[in-house]
Backbone and ligand atoms as CSV (ligand in chain L), in Angstrom:
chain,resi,resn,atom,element,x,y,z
A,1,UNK,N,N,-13.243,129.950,54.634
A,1,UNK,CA,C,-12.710,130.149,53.279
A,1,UNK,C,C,-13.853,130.346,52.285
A,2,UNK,N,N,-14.879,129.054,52.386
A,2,UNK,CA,C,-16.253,129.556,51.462
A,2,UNK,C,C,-17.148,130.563,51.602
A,3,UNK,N,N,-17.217,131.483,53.000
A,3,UNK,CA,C,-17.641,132.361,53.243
A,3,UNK,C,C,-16.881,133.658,52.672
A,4,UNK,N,N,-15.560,133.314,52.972
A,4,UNK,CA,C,-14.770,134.900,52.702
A,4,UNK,C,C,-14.815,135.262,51.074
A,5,UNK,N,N,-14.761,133.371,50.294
A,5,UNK,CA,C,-14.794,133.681,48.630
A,5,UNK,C,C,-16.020,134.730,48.108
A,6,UNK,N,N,-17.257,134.116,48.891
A,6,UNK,CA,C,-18.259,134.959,48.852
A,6,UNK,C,C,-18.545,136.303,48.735
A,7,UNK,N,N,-17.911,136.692,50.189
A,7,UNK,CA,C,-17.725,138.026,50.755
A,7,UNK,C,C,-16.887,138.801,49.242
A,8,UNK,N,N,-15.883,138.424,48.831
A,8,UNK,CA,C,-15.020,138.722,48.007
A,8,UNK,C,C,-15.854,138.821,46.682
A,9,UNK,N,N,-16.471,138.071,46.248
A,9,UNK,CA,C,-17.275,137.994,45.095
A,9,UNK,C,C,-18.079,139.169,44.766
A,10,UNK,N,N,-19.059,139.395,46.115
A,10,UNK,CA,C,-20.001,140.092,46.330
A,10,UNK,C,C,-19.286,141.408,46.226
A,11,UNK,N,N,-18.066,141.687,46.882
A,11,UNK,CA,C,-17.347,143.070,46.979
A,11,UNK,C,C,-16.942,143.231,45.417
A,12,UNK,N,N,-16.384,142.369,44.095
A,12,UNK,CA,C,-16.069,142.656,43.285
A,12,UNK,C,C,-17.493,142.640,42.276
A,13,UNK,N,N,-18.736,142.638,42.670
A,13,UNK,CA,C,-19.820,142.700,41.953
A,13,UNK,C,C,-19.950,143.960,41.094
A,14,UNK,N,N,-19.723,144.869,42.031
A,14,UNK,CA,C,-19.754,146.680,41.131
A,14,UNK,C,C,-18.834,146.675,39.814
A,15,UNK,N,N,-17.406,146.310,40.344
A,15,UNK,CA,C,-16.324,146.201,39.575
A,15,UNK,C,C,-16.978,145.040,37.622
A,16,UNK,N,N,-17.361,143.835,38.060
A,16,UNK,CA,C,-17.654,143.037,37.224
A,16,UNK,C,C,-18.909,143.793,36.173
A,17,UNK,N,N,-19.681,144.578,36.842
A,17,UNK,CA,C,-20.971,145.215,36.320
A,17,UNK,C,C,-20.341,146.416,35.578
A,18,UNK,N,N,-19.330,146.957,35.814
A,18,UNK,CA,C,-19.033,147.784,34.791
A,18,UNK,C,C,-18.147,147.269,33.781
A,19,UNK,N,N,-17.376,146.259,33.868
A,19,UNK,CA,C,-17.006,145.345,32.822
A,19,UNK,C,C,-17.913,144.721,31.707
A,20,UNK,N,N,-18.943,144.356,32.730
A,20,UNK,CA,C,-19.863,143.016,31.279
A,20,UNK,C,C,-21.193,143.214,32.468
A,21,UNK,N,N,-22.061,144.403,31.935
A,21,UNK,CA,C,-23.144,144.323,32.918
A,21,UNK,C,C,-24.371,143.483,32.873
A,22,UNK,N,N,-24.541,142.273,31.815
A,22,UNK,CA,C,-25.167,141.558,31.647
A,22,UNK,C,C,-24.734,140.000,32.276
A,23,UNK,N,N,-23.523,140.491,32.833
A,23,UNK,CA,C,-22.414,138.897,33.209
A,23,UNK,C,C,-21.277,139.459,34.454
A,24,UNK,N,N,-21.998,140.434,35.650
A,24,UNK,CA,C,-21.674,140.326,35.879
A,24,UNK,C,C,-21.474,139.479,37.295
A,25,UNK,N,N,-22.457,138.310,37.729
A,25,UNK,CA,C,-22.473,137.541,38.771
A,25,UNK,C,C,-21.115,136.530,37.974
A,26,UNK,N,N,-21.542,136.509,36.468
A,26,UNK,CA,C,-20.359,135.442,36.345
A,26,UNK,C,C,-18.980,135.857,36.416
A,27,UNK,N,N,-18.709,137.043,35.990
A,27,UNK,CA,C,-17.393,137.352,36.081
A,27,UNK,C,C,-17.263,137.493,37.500
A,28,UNK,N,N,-17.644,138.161,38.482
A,28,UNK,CA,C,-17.357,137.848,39.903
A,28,UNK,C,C,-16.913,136.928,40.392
A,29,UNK,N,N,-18.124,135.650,40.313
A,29,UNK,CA,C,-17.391,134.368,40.421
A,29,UNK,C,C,-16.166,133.923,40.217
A,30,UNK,N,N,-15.983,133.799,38.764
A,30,UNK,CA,C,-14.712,133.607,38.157
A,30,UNK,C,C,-13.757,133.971,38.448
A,31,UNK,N,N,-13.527,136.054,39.042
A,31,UNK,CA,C,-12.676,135.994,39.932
A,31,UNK,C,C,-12.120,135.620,41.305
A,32,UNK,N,N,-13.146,135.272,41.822
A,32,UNK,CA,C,-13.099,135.103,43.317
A,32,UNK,C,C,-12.085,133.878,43.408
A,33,UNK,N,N,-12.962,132.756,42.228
A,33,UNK,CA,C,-12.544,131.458,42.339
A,33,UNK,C,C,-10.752,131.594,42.134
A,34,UNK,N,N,-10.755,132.411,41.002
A,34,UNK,CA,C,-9.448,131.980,40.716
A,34,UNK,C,C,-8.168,132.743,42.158
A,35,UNK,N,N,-8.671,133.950,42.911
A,35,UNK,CA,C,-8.331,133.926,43.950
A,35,UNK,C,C,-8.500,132.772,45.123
A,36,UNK,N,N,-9.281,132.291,45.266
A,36,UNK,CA,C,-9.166,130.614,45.810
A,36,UNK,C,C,-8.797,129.626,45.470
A,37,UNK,N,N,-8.341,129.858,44.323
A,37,UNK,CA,C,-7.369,128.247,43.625
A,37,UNK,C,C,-6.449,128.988,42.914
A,38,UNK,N,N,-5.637,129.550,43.455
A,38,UNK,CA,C,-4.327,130.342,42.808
A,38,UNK,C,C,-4.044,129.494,41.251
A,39,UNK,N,N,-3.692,128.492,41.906
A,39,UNK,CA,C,-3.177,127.896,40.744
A,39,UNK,C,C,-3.654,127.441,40.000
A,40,UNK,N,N,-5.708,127.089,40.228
A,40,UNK,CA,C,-5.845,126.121,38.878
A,40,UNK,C,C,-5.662,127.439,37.347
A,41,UNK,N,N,-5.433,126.544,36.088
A,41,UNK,CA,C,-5.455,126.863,34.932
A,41,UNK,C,C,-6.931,126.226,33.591
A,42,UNK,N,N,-7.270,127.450,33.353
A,42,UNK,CA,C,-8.426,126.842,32.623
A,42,UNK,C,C,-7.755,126.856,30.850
A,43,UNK,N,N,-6.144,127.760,30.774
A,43,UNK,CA,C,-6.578,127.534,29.437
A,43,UNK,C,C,-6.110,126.147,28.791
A,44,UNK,N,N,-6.505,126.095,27.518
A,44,UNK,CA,C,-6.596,125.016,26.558
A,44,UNK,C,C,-7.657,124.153,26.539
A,45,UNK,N,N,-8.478,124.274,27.644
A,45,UNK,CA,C,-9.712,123.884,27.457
A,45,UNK,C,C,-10.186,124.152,26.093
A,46,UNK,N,N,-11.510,123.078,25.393
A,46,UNK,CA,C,-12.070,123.541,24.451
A,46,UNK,C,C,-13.510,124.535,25.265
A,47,UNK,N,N,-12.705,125.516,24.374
A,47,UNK,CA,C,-13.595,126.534,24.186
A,47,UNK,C,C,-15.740,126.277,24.676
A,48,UNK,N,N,-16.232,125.474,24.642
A,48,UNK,CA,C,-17.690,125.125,24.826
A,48,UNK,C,C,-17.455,124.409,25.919
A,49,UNK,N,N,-16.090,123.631,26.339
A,49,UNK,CA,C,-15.813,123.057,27.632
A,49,UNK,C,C,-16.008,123.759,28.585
A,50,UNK,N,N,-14.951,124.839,28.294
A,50,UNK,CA,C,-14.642,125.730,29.662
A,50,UNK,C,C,-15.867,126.779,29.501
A,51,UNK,N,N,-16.601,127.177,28.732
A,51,UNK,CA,C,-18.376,128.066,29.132
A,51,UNK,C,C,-18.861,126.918,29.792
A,52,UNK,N,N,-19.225,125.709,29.652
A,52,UNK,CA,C,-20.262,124.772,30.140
A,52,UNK,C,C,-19.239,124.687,32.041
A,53,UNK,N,N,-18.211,124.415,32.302
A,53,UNK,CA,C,-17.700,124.294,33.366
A,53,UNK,C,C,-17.931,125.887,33.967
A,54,UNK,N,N,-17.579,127.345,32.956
A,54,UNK,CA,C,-17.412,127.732,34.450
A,54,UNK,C,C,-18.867,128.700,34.939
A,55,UNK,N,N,-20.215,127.990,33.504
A,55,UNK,CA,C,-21.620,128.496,33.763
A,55,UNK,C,C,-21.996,127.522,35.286
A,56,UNK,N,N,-21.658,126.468,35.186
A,56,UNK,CA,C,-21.959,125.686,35.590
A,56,UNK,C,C,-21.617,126.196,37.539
A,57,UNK,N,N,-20.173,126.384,37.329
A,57,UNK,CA,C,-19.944,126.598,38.619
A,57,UNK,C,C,-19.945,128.083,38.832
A,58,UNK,N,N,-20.480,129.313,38.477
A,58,UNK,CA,C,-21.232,129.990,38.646
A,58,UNK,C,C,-22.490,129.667,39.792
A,59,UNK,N,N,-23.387,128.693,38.813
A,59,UNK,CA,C,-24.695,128.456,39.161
A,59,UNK,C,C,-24.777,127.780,40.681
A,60,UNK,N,N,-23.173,126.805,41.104
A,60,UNK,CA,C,-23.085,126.659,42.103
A,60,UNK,C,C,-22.634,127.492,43.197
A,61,UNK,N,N,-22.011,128.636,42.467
A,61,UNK,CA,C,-21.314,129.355,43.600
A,61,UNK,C,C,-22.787,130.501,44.254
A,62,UNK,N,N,-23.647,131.055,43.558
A,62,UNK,CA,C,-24.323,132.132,43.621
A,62,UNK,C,C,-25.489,131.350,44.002
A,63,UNK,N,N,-26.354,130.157,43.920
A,63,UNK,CA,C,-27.475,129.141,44.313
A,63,UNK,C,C,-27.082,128.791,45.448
A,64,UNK,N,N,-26.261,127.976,45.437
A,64,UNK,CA,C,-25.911,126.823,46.576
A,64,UNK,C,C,-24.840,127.629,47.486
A,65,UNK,N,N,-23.925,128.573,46.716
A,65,UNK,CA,C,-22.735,128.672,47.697
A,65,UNK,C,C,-21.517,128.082,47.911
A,66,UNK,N,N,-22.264,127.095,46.631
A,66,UNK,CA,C,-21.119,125.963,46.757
A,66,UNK,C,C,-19.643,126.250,45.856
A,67,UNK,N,N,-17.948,126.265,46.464
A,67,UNK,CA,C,-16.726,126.589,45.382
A,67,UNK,C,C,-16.844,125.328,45.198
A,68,UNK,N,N,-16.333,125.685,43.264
A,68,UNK,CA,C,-15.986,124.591,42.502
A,68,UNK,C,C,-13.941,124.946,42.058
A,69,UNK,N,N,-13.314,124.116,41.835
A,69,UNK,CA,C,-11.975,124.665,41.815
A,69,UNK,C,C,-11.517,123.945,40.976
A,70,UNK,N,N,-10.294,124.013,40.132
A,70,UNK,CA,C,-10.187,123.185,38.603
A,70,UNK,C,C,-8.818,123.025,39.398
A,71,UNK,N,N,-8.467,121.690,39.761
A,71,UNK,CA,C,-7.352,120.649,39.895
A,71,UNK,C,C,-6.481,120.769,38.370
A,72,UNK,N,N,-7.178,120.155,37.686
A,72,UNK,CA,C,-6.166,119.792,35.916
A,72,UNK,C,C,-7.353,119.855,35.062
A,73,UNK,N,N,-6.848,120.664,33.938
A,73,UNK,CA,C,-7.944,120.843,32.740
A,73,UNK,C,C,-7.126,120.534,31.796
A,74,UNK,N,N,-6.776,121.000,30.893
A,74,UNK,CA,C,-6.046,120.731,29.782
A,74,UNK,C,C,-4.469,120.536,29.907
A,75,UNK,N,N,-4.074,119.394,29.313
A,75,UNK,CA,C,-3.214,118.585,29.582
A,75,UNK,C,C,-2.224,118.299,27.865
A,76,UNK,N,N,-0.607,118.750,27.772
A,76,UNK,CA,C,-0.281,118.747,26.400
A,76,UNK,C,C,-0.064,117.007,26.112
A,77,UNK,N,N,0.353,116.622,24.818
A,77,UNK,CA,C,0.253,115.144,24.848
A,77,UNK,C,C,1.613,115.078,25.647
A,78,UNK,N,N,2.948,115.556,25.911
A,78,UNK,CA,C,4.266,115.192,26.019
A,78,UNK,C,C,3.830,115.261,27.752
A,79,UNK,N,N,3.334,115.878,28.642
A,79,UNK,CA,C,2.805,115.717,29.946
A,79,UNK,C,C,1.754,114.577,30.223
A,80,UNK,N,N,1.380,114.140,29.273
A,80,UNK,CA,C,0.375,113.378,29.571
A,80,UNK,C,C,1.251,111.876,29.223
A,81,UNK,N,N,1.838,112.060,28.524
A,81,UNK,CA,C,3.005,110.836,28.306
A,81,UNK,C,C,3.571,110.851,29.582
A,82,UNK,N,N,4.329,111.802,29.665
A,82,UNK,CA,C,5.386,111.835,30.925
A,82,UNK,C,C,4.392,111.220,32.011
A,83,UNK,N,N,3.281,111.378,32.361
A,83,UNK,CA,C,2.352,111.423,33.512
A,83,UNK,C,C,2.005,109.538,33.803
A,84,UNK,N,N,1.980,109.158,32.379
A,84,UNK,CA,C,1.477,107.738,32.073
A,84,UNK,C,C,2.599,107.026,32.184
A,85,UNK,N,N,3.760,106.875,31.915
A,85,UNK,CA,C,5.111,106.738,31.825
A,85,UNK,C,C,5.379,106.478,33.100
A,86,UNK,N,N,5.186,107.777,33.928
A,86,UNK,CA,C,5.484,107.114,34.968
A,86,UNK,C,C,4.759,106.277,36.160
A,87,UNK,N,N,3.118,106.235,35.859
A,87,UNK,CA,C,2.549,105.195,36.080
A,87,UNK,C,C,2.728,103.853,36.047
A,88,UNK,N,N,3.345,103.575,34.847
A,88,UNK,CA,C,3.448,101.972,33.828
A,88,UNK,C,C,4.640,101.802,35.136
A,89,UNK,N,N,5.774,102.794,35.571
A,89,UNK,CA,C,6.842,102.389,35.901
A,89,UNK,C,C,6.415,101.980,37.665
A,90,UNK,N,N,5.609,102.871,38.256
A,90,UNK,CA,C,4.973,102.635,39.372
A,90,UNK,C,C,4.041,101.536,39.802
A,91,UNK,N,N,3.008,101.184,38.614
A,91,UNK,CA,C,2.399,100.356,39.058
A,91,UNK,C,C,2.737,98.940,38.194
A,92,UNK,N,N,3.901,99.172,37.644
A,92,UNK,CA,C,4.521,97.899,36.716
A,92,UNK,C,C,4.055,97.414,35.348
A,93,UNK,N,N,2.898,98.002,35.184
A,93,UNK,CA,C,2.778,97.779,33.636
A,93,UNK,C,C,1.792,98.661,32.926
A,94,UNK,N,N,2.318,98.343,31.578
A,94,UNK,CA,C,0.969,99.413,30.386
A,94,UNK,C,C,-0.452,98.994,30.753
A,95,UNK,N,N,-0.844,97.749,31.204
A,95,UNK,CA,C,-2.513,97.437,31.274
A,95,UNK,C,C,-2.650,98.070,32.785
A,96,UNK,N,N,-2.120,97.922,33.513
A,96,UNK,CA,C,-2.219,97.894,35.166
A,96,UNK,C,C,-2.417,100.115,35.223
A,97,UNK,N,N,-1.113,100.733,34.133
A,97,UNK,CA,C,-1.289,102.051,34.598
A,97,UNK,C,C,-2.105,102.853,33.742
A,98,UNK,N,N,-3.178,102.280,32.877
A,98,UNK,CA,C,-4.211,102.394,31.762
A,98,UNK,C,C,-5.601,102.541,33.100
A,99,UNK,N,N,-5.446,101.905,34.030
A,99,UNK,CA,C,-6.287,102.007,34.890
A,99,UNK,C,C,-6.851,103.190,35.431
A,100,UNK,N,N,-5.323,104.133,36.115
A,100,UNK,CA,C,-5.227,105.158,36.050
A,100,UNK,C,C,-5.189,106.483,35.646
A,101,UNK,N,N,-3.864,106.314,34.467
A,101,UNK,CA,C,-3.524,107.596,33.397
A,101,UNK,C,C,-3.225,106.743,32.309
A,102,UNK,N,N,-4.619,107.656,31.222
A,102,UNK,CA,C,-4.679,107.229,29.943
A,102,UNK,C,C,-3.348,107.843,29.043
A,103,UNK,N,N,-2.952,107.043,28.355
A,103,UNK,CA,C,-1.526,107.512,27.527
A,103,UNK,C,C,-2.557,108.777,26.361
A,104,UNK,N,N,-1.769,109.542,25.835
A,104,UNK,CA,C,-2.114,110.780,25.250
A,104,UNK,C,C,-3.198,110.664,24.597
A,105,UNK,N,N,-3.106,109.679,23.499
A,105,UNK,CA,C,-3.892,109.455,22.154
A,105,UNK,C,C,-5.232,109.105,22.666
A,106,UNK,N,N,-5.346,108.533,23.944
A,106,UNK,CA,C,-6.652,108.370,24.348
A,106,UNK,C,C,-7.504,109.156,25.933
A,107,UNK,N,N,-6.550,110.047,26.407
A,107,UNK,CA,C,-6.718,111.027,27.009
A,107,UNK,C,C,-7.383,112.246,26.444
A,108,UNK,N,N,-9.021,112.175,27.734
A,108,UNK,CA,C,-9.721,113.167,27.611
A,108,UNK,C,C,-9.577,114.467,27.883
A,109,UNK,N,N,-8.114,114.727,28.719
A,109,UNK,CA,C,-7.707,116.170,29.002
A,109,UNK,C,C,-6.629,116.422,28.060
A,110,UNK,N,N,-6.366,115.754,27.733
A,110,UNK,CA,C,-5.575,116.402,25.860
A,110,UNK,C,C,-6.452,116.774,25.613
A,111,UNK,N,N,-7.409,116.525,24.893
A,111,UNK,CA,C,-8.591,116.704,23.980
A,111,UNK,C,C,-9.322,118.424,24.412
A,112,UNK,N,N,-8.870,118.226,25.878
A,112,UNK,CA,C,-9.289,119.569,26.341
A,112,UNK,C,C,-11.031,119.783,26.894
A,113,UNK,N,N,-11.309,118.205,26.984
A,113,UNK,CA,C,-12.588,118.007,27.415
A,113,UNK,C,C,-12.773,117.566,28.923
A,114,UNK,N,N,-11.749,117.514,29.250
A,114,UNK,CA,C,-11.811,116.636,30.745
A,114,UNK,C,C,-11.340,118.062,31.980
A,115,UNK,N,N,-12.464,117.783,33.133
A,115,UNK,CA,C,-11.819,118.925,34.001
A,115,UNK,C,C,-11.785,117.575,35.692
A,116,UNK,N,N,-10.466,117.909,36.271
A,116,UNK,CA,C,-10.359,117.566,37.460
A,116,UNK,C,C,-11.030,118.287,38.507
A,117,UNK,N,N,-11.687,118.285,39.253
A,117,UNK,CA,C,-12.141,119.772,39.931
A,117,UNK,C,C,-11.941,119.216,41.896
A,118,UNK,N,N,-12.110,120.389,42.284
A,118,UNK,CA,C,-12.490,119.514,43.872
A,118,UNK,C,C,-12.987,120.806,44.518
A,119,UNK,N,N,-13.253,120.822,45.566
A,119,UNK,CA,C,-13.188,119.913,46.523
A,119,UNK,C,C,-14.295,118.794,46.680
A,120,UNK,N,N,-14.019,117.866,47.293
A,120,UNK,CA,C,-14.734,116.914,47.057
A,120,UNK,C,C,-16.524,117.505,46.879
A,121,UNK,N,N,-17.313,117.996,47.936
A,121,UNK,CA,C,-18.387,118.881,47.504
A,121,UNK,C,C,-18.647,119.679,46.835
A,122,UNK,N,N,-17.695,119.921,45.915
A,122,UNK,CA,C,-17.909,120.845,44.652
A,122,UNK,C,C,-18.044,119.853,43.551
A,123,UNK,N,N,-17.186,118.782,43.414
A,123,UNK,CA,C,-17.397,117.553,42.637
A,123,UNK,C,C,-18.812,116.666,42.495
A,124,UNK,N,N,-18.879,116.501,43.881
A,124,UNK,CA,C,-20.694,116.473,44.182
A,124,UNK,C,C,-21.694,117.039,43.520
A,125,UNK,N,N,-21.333,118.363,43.776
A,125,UNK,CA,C,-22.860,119.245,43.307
A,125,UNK,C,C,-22.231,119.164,42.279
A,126,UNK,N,N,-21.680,118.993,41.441
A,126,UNK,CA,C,-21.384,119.264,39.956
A,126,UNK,C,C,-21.743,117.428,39.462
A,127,UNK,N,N,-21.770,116.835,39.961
A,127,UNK,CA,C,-22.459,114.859,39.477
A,127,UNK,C,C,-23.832,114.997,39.888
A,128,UNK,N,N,-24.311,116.059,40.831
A,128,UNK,CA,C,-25.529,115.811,40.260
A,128,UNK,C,C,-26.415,116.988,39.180
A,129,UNK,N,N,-25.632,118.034,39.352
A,129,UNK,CA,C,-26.298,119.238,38.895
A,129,UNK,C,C,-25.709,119.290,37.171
A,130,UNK,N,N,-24.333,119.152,37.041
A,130,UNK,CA,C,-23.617,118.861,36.115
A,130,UNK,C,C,-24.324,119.078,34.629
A,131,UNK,N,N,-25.163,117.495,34.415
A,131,UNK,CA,C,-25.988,117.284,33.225
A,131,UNK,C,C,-26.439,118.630,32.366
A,132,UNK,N,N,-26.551,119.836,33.621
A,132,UNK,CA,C,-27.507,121.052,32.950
A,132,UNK,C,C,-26.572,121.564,32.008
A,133,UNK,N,N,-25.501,121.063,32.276
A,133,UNK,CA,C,-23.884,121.611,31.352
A,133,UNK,C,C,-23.619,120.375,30.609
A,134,UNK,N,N,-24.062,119.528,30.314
A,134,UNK,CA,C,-23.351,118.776,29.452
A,134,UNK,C,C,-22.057,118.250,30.037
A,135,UNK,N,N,-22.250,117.950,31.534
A,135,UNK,CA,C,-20.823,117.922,31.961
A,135,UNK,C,C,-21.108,116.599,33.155
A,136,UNK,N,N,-20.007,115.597,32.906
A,136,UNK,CA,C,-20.647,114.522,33.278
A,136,UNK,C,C,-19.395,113.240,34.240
A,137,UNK,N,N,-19.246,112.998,35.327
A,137,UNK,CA,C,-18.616,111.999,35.818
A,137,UNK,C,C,-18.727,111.168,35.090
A,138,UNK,N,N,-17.506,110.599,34.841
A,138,UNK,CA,C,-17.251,108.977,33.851
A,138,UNK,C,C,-16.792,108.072,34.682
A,139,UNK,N,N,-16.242,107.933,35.647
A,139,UNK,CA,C,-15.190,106.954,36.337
A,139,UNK,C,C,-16.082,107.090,37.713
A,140,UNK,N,N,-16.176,105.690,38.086
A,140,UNK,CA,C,-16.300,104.996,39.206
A,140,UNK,C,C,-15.556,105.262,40.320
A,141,UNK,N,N,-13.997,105.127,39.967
A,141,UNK,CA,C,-13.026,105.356,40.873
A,141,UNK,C,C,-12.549,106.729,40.900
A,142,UNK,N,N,-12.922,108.026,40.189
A,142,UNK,CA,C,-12.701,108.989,39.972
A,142,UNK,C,C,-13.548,110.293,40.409
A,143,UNK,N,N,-14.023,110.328,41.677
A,143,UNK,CA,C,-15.418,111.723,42.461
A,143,UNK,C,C,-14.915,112.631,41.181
A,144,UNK,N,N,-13.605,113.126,40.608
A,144,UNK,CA,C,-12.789,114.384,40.827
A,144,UNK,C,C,-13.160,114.582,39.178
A,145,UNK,N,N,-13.377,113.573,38.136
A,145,UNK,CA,C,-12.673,113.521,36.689
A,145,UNK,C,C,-14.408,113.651,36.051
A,146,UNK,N,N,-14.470,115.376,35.486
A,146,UNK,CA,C,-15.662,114.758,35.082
A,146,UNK,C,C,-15.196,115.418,33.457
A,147,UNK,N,N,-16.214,115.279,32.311
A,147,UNK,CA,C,-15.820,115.610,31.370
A,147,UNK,C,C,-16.875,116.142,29.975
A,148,UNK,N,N,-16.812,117.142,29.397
A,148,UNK,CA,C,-17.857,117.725,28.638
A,148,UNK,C,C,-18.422,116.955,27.464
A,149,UNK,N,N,-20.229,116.524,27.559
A,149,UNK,CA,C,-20.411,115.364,26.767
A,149,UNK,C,C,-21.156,115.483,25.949
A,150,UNK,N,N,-21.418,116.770,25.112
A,150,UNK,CA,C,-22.688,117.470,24.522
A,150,UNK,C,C,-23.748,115.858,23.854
A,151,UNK,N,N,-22.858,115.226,22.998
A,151,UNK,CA,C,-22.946,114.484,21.657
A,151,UNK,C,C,-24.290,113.889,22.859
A,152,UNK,N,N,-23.707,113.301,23.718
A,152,UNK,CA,C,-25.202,112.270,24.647
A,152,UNK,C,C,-26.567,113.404,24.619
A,153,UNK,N,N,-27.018,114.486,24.019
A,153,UNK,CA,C,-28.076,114.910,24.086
A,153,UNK,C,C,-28.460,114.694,25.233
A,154,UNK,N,N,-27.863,115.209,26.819
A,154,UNK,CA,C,-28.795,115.179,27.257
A,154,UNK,C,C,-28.722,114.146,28.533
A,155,UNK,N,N,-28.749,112.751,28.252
A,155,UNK,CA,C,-28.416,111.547,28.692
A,155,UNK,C,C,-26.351,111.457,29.005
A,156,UNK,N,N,-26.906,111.341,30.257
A,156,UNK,CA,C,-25.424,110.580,31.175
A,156,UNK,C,C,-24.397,109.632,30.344
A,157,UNK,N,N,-23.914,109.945,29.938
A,157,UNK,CA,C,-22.965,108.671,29.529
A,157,UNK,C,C,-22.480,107.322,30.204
A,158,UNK,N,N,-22.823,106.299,29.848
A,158,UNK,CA,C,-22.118,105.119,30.295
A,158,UNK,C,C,-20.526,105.133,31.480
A,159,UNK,N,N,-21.281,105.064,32.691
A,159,UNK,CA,C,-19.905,105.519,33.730
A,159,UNK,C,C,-19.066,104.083,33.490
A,160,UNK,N,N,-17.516,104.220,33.303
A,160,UNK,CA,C,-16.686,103.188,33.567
A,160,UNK,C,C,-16.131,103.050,34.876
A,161,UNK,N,N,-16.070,102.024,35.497
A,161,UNK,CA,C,-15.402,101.270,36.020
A,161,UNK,C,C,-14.308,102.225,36.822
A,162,UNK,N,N,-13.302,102.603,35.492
A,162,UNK,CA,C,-12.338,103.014,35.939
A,162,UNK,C,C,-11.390,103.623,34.312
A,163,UNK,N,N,-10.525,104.166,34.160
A,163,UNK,CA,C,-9.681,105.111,32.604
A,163,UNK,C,C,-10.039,103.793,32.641
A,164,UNK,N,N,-9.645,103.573,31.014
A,164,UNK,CA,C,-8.747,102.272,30.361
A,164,UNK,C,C,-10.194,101.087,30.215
A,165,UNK,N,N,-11.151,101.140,30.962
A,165,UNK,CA,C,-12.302,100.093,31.046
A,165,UNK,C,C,-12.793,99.691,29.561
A,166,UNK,N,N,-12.898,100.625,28.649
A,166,UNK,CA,C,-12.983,100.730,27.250
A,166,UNK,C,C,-12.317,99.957,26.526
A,167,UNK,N,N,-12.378,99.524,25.862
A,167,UNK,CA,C,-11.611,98.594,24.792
A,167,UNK,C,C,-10.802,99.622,23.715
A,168,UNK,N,N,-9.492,99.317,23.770
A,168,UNK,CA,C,-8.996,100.250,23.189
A,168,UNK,C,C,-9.072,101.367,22.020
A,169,UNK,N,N,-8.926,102.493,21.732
A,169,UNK,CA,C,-9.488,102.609,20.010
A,169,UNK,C,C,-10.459,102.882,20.298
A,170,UNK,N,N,-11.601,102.377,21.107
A,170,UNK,CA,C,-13.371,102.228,20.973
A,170,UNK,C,C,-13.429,103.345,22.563
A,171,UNK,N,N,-12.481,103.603,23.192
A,171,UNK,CA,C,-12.379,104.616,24.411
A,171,UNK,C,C,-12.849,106.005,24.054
A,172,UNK,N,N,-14.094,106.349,25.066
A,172,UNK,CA,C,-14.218,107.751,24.693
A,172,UNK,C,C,-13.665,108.726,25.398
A,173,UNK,N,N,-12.769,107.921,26.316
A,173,UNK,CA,C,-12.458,108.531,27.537
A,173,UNK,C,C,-11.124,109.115,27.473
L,1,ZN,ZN,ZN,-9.060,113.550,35.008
């Protein structure tokens, strides 16, 4: 599959170069990927989110070789309710499913800053390579949840635990 995305990339290279001939390894990429993850969706991302995510996995696909694939990016608040909602009801309470899925108001994929990605080695090279994007694993319990962090100049942000580890209100997450 990571070979054929390749193969595919490389074949739509001509095509991308007469589109944007200064961009076109990235637009290649971009298509290939989204032929390998039918379904992920990048929009509603903020705008400096989704350049820093998909420079980023560019740099992995054409260096390393490595696919990066977007699981969940931007998330509306009434899904992200629904999503938390039914956490609280699964794992029995508001503190217990805070662990998991942050309710809207403090959810980083509302905000349009948070990308789910996988496969698990694409998540990888993106926790360690990431930083060059401003793009950064927060959660302990989370390979998958990383999220765009310009404001840290630079510096990693404080990884939690797990969502919800934050004291409420004071959550950057
Ligand atoms: Zn997430």
């Amino acid at each position: 599959m990571r070979v054929g995305t390749r193969v595919l990339a490389v074949l739509m290279l001509p095509v991308a170069f007469v589109r944007a001939p200064g961009r076109a390894r990235h637009l290649a990429c971009q298509w290939a990927l989204r032929l390998r993850y039918p379904t992920e969706n990048l929009d509603g991302l903020d705008p400096r989110a989704r350049k820093a995510f998909e420079a980023a996995r560019t740099q992995a696909f054409w260096q390393d070789g490595q696919l990066i694939g977007l699981t969940s990016g931007h998330r509306d608040a009434a899904e992200q309710y629904r999503m938390f909602m039914e956490e609280v009801r699964r794992s029995g309470s508001w503190g217990a499913a805070r662990r998991t899925v942050l309710p809207p108001e403090e959810s980083s994929h509302v905000r349009g800053i948070a990308m789910d990605v996988r496969p698990t080695e694409g998540a990888y090279w993106l926790e360690l390579h990431g930083g060059r994007y401003d793009l950064y694993r927060t959660y302990d319990n989370e390979w998958w949840h990383f999220e765009y962090r310009p404001e840290t100049d630079g510096r990693p942000p404080v990884r939690m635990p797990h969502p919800g580890a934050a004291p409420y209100h004071s959550a950057t997450c």
